[in-house]
N, C-alpha and C positions, 0 to 999 in steps of 0.2 A: 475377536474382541478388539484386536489392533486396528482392524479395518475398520471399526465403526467408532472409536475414538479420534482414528486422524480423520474419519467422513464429516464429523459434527465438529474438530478443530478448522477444516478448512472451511465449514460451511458460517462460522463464526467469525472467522476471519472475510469472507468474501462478505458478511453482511456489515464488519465492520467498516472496511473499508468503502463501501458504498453507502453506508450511514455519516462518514466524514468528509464525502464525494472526493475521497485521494486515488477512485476509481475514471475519472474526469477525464478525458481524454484534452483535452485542453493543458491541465492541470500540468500532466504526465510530459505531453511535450515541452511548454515552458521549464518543466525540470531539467530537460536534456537537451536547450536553448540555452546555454551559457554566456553567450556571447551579446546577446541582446537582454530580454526578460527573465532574469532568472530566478523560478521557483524554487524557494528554499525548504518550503513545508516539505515536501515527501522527501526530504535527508529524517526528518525526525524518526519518520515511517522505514525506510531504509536502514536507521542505527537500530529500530527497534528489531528487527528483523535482524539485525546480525545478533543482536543480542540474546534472543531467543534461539 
C-alpha cells in the first residue's frame, strides 16, 4: 500500500510540475545561471519541496 501511494504522489507531482513547465530545461539552467539571468521561480518550487 506504501508503494502505491508514493507511485501516484510522484506521479502527481511529475504531472505537476510539467503542468507549470518548472520541468523546462531552459527554465532549470537559467536557475543555476546565477551570474547572468537568473531564474527565481523554481526557489519557490525548491522551498516547497523542503517544506514537505
Amino acid at each position: 500500500m506504501k508503494f502505491i501511494m508514493n507511485y501516484v504522489f510522484v506521479l502527481i507531482l511529475i504531472i505537476w510540475c510539467n503542468f507549470g513547465s518548472t520541468a523546462s530545461l531552459a527554465r532549470v539552467l537559467n536557475f543555476f545561471d546565477i551570474a547572468e539571468i537568473w531564474d527565481w521561480s523554481l526557489a519557490f518550487v525548491m522551498g516547497g519541496a523542503l517544506v514537505l
